[in-house]
C-alpha positions as CSV (number, residue, x, y, z in Angstrom):
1,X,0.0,0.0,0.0
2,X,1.4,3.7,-0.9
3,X,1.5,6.4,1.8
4,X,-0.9,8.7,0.9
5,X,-0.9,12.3,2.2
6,X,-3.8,14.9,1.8
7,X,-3.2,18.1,-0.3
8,X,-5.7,21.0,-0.8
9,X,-3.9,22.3,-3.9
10,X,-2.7,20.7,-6.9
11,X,1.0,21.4,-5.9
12,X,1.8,18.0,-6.6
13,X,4.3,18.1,-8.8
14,X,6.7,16.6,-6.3
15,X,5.1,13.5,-6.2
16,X,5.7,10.8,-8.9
17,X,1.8,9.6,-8.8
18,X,-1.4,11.7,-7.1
19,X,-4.9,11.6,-7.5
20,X,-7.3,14.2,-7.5
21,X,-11.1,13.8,-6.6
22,X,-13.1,16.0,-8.1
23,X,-16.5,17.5,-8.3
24,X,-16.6,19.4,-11.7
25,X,-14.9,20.2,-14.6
26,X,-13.9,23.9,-13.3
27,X,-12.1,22.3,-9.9
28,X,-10.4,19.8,-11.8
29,X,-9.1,21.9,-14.2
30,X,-7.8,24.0,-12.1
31,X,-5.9,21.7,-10.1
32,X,-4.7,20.0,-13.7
33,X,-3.6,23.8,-14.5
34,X,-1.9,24.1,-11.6
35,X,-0.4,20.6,-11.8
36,X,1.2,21.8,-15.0
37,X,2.0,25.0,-15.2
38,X,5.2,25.5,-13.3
39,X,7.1,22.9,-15.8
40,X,5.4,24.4,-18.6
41,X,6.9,27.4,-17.8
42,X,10.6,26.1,-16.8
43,X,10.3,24.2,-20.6
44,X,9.4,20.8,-19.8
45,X,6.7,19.2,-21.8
46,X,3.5,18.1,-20.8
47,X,0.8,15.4,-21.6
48,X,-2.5,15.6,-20.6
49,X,-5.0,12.4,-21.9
50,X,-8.4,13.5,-21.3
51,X,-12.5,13.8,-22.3
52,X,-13.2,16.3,-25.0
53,X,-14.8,18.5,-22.1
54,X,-11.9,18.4,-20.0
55,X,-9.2,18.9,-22.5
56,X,-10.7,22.3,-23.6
57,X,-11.0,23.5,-19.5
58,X,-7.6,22.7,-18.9
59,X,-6.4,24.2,-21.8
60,X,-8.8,27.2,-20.8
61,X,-7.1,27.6,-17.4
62,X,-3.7,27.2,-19.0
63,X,-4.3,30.2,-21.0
64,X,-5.5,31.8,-18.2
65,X,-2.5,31.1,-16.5
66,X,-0.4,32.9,-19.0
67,X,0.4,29.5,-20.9
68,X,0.8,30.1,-24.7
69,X,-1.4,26.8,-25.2
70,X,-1.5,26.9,-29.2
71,X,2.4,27.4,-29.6
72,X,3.2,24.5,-27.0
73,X,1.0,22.4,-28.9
74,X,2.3,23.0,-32.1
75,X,6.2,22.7,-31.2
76,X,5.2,19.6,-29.3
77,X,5.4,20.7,-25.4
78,X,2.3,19.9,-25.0
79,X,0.5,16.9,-25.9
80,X,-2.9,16.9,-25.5
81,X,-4.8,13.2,-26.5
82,X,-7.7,12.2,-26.1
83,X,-8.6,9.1,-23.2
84,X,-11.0,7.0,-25.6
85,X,-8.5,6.9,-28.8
86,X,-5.3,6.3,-26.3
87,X,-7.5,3.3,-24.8
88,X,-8.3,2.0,-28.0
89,X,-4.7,1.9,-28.4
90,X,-3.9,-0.8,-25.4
91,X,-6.7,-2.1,-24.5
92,X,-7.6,-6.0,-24.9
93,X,-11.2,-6.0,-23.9
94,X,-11.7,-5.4,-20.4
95,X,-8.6,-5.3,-19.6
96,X,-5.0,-2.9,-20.5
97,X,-2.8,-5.0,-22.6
98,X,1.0,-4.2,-20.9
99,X,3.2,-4.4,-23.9
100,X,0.8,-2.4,-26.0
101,X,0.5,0.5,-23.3
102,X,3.8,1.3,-22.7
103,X,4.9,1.1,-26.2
104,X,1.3,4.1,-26.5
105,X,2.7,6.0,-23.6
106,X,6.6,5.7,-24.4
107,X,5.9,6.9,-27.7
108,X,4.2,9.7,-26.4
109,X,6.9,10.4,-24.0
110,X,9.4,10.7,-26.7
111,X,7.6,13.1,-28.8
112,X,7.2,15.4,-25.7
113,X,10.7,15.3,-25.3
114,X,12.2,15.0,-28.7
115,X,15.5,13.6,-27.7
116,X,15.7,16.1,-25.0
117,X,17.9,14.3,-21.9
118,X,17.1,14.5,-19.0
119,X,13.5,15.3,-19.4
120,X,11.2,15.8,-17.3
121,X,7.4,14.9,-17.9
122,X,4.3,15.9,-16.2
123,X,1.1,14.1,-17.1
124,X,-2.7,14.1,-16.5
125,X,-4.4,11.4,-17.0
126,X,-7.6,10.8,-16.9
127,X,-8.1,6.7,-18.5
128,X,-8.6,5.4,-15.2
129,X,-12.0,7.1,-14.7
130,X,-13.1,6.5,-18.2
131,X,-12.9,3.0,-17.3
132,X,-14.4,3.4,-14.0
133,X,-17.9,5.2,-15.1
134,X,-17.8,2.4,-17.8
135,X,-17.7,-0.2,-14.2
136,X,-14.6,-1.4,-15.4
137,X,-13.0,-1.1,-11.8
138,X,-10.5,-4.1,-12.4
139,X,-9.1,-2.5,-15.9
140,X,-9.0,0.8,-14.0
141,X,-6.9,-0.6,-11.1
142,X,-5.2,-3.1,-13.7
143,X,-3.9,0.5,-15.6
144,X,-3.0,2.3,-12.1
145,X,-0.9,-0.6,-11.4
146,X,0.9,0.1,-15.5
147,X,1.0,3.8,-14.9
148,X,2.9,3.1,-11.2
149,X,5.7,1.4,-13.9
150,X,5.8,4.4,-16.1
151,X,5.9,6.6,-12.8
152,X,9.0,4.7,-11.2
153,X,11.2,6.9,-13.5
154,X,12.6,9.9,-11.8
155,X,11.3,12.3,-14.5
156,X,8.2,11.5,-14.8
157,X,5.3,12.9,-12.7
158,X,1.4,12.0,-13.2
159,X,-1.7,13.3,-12.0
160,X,-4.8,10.8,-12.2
161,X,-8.5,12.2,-12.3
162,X,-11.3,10.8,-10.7
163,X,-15.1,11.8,-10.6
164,X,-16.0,11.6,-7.0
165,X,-19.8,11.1,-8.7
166,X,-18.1,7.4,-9.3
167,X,-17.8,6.4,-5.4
168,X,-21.0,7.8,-4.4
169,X,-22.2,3.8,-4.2
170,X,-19.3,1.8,-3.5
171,X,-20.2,-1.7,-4.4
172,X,-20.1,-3.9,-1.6
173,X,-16.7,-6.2,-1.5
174,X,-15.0,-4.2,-4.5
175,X,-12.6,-2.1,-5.3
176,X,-13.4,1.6,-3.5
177,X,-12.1,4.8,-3.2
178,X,-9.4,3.6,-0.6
179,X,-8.5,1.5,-3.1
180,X,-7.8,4.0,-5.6
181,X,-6.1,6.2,-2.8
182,X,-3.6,2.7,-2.4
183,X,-2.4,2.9,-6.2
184,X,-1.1,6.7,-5.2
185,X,1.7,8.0,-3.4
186,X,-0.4,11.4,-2.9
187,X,-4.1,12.0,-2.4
188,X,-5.9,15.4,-3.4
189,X,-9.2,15.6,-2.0
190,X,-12.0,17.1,-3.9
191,X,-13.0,20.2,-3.7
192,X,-15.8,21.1,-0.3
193,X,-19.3,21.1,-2.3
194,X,-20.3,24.3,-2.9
């Protein structure tokens, strides 16, 4: 099990792999924004693999943030995927096919950091919850446990997004939000409802 330790920001750069609960798109966002960008602005890349919705708030509060998102984009700094075509990419059914997600997310890498050594990489991610609205909690926890691979390496730093809408009825004898909290080495808990 991971020590987990409770933030209210999204300072969490310092931590290899964190988890934030969230309530909307405007909270997470903002904490994804945050997340990002200090490296953006030191001139390390950034990948960010998320819902249509959530890709344009992040990039929203980038901007807002003084982050030239269009230029970053187009000179590679930034990449921005989408979760559902990145899952497509690895998954074998129900469940994350290993080889076939780290060759997705290593090729990624690389074009973030174009040859660049040492590079350092901050990520959002947000496949996990895709899978869990879908009730695929075992491929969820199954990709936590691919992404704590990919997170071992000392330049590489992800943030994970979860709906807090998902745990609102933790089944009974499955995997809950504890659970998720376990596949992190930092917890940031959502947002007080407003």
């Amino acid at each position: 099990m991971s020590e987990t330790t409770a933030s209210t920001s999204g300072q969490s750069a310092a931590y290899s792999h964190a988890v934030k609960f969230y309530r909307d798109a405007a909270s997470l966002s903002r904490t994804v924004a945050e997340f990002l960008a200090p490296g953006l602005r030191a001139g390390s890349p950034a990948i960010v693999i998320a819902t249509l919705a959530h890709r344009q708030a992040i990039a929203s509060e980038l901007v807002q943030r003084g982050i030239d998102v269009p230029r970053l984009e187009a000179d590679g700094e930034l990449q921005i995927q989408d979760a559902d075509d990145l899952l497509a990419g690895f998954m074998n059914g129900m469940r994350p096919d290993p080889t076939r997600f780290h060759a997705v997310i290593e090729e990624l890498i690389e074009r973030a950091c174009k040859g660049r050594v040492p590079c350092t990489v901050h990520a959002y991610g947000e496949m996990v919850d895709v899978l869990w609205r879908r009730a695929n909690l075992d491929g969820a926890l199954q990709l936590e446990m691919l992404w704590n691979r990919v997170t071992t390496r000392a330049d590489f730093s992800l943030l994970c997004g979860y709906a807090v809408g998902n745990f609102y009825k933790e089944i009974v004898n499955g995997p809950t939000m504890q659970t998720v909290c376990e596949y992190h080495n930092h917890v940031i808990p959502a947002d007080p409802a407003a």
